[in-house]
C-alpha distance (Angstrom), angle and dihedral (degrees) to the residues before:
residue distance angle dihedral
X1 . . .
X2 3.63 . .
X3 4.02 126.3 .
X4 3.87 94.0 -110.1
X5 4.15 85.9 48.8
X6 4.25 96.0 44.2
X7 3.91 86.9 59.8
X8 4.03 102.9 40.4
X9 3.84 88.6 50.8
X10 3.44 116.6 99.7
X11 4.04 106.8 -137.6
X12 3.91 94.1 171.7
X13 3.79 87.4 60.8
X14 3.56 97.0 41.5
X15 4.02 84.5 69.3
X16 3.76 94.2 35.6
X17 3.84 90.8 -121.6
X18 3.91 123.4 117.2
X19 3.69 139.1 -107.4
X20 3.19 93.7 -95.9
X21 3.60 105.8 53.0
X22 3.48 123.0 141.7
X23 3.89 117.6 -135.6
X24 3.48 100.7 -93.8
X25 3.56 99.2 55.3
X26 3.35 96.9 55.0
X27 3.97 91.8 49.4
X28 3.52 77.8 58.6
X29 3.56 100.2 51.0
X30 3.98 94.2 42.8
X31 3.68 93.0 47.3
X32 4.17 94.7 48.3
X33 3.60 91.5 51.0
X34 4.00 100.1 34.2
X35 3.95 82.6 61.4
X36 3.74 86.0 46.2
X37 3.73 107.6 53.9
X38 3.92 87.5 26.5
X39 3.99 102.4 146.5
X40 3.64 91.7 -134.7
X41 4.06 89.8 55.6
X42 4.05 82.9 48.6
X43 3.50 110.4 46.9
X44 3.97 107.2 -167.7
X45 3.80 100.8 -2.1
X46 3.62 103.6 127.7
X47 4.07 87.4 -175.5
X48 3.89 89.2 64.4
X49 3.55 93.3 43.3
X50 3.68 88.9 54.8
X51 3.53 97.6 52.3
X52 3.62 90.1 37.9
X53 4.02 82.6 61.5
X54 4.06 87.3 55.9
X55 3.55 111.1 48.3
X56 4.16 81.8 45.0
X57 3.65 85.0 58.0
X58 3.82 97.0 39.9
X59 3.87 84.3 43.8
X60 3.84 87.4 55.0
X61 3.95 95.7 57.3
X62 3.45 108.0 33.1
X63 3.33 104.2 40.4
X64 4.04 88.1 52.1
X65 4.13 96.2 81.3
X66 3.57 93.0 -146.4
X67 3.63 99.1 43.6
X68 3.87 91.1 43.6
X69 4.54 85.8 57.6
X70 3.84 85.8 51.8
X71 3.26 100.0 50.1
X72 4.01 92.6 40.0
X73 3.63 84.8 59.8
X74 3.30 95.9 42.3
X75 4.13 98.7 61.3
X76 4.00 79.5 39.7
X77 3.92 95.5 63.7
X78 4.00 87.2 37.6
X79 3.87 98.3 48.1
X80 3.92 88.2 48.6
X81 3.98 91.3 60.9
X82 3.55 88.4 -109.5
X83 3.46 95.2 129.2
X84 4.07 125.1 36.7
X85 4.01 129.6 -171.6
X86 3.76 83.7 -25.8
X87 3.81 98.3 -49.2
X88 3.84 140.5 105.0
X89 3.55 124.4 -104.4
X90 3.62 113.0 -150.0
X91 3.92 114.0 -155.8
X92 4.06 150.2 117.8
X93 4.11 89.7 -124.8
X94 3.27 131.4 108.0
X95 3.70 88.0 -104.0
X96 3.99 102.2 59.4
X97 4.43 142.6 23.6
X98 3.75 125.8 -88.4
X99 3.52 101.0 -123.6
X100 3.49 93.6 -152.2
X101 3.39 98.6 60.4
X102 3.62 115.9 39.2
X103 4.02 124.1 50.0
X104 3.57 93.9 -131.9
X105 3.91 89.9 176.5
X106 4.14 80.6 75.1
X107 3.88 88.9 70.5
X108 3.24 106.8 44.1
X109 3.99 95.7 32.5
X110 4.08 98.6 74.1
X111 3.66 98.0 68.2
X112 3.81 133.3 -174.4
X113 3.54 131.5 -96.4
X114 3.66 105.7 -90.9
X115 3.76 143.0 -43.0
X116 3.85 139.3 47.2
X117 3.89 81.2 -57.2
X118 4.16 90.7 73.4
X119 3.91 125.4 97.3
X120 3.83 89.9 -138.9
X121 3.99 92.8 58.9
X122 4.13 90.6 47.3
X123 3.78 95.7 47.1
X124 3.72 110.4 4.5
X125 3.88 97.5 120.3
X126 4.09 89.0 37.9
X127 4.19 93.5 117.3
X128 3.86 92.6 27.5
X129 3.52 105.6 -90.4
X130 3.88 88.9 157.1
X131 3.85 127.7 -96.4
X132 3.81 119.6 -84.9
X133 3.78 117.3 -167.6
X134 3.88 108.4 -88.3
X135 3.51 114.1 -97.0
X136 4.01 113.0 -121.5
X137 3.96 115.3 -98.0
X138 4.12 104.3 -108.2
X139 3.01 113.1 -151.4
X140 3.94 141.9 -106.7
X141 3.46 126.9 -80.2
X142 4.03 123.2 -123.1
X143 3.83 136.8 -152.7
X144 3.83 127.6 -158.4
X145 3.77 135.6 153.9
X146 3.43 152.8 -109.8
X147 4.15 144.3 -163.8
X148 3.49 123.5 -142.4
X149 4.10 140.8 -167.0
X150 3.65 107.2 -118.0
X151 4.40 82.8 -118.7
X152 4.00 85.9 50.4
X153 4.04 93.2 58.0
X154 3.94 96.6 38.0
X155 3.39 95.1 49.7
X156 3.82 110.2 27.9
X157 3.77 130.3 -104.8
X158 4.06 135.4 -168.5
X159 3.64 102.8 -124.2
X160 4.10 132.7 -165.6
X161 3.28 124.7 -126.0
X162 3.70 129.5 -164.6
X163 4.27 110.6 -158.5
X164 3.74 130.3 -176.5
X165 3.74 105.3 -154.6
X166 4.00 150.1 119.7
X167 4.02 99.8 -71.2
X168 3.74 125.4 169.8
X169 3.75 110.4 -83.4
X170 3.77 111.9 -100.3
X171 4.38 88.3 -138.7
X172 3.85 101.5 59.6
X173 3.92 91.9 20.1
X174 3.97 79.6 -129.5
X175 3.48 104.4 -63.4
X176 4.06 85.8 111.8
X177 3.71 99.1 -134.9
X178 4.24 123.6 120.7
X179 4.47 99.6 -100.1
X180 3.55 105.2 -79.8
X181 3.58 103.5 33.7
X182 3.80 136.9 64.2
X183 3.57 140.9 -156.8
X184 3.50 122.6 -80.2
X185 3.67 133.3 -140.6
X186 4.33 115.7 -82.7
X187 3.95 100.0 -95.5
X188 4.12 82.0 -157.3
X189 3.97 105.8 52.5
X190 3.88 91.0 18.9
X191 3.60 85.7 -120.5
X192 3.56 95.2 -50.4
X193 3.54 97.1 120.6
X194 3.99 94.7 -137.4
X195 3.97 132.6 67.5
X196 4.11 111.2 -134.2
X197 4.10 117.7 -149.4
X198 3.52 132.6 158.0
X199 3.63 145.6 -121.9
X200 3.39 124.6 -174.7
X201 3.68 114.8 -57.3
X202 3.66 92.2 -12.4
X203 3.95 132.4 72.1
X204 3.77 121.5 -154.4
X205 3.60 142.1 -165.9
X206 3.84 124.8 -144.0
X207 4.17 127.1 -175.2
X208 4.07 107.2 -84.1
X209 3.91 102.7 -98.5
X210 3.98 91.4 -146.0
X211 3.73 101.6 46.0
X212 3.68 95.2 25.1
X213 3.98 95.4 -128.6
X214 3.60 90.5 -56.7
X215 4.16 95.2 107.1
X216 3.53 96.9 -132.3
X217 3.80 145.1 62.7
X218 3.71 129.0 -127.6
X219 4.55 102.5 -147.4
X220 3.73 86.8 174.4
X221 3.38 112.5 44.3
X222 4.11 119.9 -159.3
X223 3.63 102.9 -111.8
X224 3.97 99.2 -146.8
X225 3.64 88.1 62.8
X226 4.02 113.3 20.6
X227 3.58 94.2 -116.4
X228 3.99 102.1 -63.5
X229 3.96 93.6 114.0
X230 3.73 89.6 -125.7
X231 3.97 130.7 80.6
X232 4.25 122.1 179.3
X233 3.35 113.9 -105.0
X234 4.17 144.4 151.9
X235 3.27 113.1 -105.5
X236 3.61 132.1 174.3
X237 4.23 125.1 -144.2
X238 3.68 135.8 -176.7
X239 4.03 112.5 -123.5
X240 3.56 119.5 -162.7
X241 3.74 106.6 -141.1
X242 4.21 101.6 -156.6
X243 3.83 116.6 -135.8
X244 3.52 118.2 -79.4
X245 3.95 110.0 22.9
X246 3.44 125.1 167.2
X247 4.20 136.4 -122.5
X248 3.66 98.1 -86.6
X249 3.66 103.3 7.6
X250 3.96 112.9 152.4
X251 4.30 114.7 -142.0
X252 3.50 119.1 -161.1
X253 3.80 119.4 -138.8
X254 3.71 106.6 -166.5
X255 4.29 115.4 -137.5
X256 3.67 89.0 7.7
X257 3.74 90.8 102.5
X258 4.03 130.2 84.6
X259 4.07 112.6 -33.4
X260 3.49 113.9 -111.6
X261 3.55 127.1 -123.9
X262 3.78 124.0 -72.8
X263 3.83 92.2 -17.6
X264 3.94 99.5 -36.1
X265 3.98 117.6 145.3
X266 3.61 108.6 -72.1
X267 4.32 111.6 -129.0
X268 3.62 129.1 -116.4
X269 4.05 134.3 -76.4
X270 3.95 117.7 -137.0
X271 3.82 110.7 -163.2
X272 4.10 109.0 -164.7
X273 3.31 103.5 -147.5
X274 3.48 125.7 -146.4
X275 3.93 131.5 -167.0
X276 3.92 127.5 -154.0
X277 3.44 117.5 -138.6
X278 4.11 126.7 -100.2
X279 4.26 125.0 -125.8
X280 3.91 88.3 -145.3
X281 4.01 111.2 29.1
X282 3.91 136.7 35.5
X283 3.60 126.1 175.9
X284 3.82 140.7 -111.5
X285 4.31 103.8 -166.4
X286 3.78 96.2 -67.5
X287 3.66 96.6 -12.1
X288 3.47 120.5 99.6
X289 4.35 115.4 -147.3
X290 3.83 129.0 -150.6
X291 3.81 135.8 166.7
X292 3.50 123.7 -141.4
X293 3.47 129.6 -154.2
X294 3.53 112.9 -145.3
X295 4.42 128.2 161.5
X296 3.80 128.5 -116.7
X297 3.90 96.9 -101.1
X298 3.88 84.6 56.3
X299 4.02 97.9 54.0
X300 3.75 92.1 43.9
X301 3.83 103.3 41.8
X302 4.07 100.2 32.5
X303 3.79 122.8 -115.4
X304 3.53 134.9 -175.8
X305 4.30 109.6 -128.4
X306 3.42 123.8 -169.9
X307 3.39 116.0 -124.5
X308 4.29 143.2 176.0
X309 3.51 134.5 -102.7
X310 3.71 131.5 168.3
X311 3.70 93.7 -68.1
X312 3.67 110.3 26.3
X313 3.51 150.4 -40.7
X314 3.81 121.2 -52.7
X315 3.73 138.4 177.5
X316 3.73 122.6 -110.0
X317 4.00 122.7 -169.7
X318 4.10 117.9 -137.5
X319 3.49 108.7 -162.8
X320 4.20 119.5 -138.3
X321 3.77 114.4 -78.7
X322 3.39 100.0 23.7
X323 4.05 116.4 165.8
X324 3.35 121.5 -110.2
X325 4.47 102.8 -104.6
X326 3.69 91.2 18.7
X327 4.28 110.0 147.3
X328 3.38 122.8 -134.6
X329 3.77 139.8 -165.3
X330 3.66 135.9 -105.4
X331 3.78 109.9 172.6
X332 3.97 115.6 -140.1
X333 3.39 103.6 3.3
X334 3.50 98.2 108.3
X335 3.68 133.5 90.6
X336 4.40 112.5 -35.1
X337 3.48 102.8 -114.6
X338 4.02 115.9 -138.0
X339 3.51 88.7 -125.0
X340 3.59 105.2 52.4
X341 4.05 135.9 -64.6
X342 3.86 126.9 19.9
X343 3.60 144.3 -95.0
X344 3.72 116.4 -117.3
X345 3.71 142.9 -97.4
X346 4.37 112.7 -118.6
X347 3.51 106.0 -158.4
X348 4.09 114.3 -163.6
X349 3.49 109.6 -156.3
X350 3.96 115.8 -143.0
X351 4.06 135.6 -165.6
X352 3.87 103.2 -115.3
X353 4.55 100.8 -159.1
X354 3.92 112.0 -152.8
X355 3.51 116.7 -133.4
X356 3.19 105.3 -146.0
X357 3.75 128.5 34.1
X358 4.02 136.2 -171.5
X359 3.49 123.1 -118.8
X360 3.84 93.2 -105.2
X361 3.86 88.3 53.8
X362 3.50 91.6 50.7
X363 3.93 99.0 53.4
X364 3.79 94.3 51.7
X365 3.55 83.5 47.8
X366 3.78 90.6 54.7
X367 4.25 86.5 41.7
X368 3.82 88.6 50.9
X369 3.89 100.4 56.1
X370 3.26 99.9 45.5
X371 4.21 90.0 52.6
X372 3.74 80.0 47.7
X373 4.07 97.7 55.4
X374 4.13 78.3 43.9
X375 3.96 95.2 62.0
X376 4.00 88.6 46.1
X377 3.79 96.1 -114.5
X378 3.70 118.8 161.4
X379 3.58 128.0 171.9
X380 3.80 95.2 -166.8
X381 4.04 92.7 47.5
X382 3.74 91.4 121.4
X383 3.90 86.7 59.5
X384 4.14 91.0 61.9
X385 3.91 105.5 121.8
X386 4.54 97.4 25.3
């Protein structure tokens, strides 16, 4: 995508959201329609694949919050008549600057942080500050998905991934040139990327028509992917998901994203991951929670019960007279923490009621509260007097 084509491109439309979007509704947006137009959810229509493409692209800008303000400004300075066919229009009217009295070398001067998408690359030889080789195109990052077990996310797992997406072509390894040769450096902009002229007291600096601002020229162009360096294709990675992630934590894999062009750095993948829920544990930050049904005899007499934790069963000691909901403590058996150790497992102990009982059961029942009422214990003495 050239300079002149970044800025008349209208991003916000591509994901149907407005100008004035904040952040999260165009995370929104992007996600909806990425799962959409997904190639994988449209096997073979090149229409969804294209569009698919865009809001990836439109994702990659606008959801970037520094990228997004330099390309705002951008269509600003170009929908005032500021800028024409990739000049400057010197002027007092409505339609251009006075050069005199505004230091336009303050916009364009603090740049982005890479790519076609930066200020500097669009107008960084605008007031002849000379012509450095253009720096590749890198390319977009990505986001996907993935579901975890409750055990998987705790404890870590190495999961694969399967991704439709722009990926450097496996015949020219990216570099865009047919096997055997290579590109060659842009006759026109001697490979730096831009053509200067002049007009009147100011010198400009347009995108090289021939090499398109790249600074060099592909003769022989790779035939599985026309010379771009990058081809779509399914490919499948393994992600290493640390210990202890989180329900909708995002993990950034950097150069796993969309190739660049002819060999430039490829961007980054974000995997959202999200994390099913578990029938015997939840979790409290690092600290893992479990209830444990236990039986009357058992709270008032003492027993040790075995009971689980992330990697096996283990035996925990209730002491005599313990209260019915009471928590108790199992030190590092909670979620491993990346930096060493564990948090641990609170175990809440509860009174589990039989519903039926045998004769037998219910005579020593019987025996037992009346040797209770004997030894004076009430368990609503501190209602006496309500």
């Amino acid at each position: 995508m050239t300079q002149r084509e970044w800025v008349e491109r209208d991003f916000y439309a591509d994901l149907g959201v407005s100008s004035t979007a904040t952040q999260d509704e165009i995370k929104k947006a992007y996600r909806k329609l990425a799962k959409e137009l997904h190639p994988d959810a449209n096997p073979g229509d090149k229409k969804a694949e294209s569009r698919f493409k865009s809001v990836s692209e439109a994702n990659a800008v606008l959801a970037d919050q520094a990228k997004r303000k330099e390309y705002d400004e951008a269509r600003r300075v170009f929908a005032s008549g500021g800028l024409g066919n990739g000049g400057f229009r010197p002027g007092t009217g409505r339609g251009g600057f006075r050069s005199e009295n505004i230091d336009l070398s303050d916009l364009f001067g603090q740049g982005g942080s890479g790519g076609s998408s930066g200020m500097n690359d669009m107008f960084g030889g605008l007031f002849n500050r000379g012509s450095r080789p253009s720096r590749p195109s890198r390319g977009n990052d990505i986001e996907t998905e993935t579901t975890l077990e409750f055990r998987e996310a705790a404890l870590g797992s190495v999961v694969p991934l399967q991704l439709t997406s722009p990926s450097p072509c496996t015949t020219c390894h990216g570099s865009g040139a047919r096997p055997g040769t290579s590109p060659k450096v842009c006759a026109s902009c001697n490979g730096a990327g831009v053509i200067n002229r002049n007009q009147g007291h100011f010198a400009f600096s347009e995108p090289c028509s021939d090499c398109r601002g790249t600074g060099s020229t592909v003769e022989n162009p790779c035939g599985d992917c026309a010379g771009t360096g990058v081809t779509t294709r399914t490919r499948t990675i393994s992600v290493r998901v640390p210990s202890g992630v989180k329900d909708g934590q995002r993990i950034r894999l950097a150069g796993q994203g969309q190739a660049g062009l002819r060999g430039a750095p490829s961007g980054d993948l974000y995997v959202t991951v999200h994390v099913t829920a578990d029938r015997v544990f939840a979790r409290d930050g690092d600290h893992l929670t479990l209830t444990v049904p236990v039986s009357f005899s058992e709270l008032a007499l003492g027993t040790t019960v075995s009971i689980p934790t992330l990697d096996g069963k283990v035996g925990m000691k209730i002491p005599a007279g313990t209260a019915d909901g009471r928590t108790l403590r199992v030190r590092g058996k909670g979620v491993p923490r990346r930096k060493g150790g564990a948090g641990d497992l609170l175990v809440t102990v509860r009174t589990a009621v039989p519903p039926k009982l045998s004769a037998e059961a219910i005579a020593a029942l019987e025996a037992y509260a009346a040797a209770e009422k004997e030894c004076g214990f009430d368990p609503r003495e501190d209602w006496a007097g309500v």
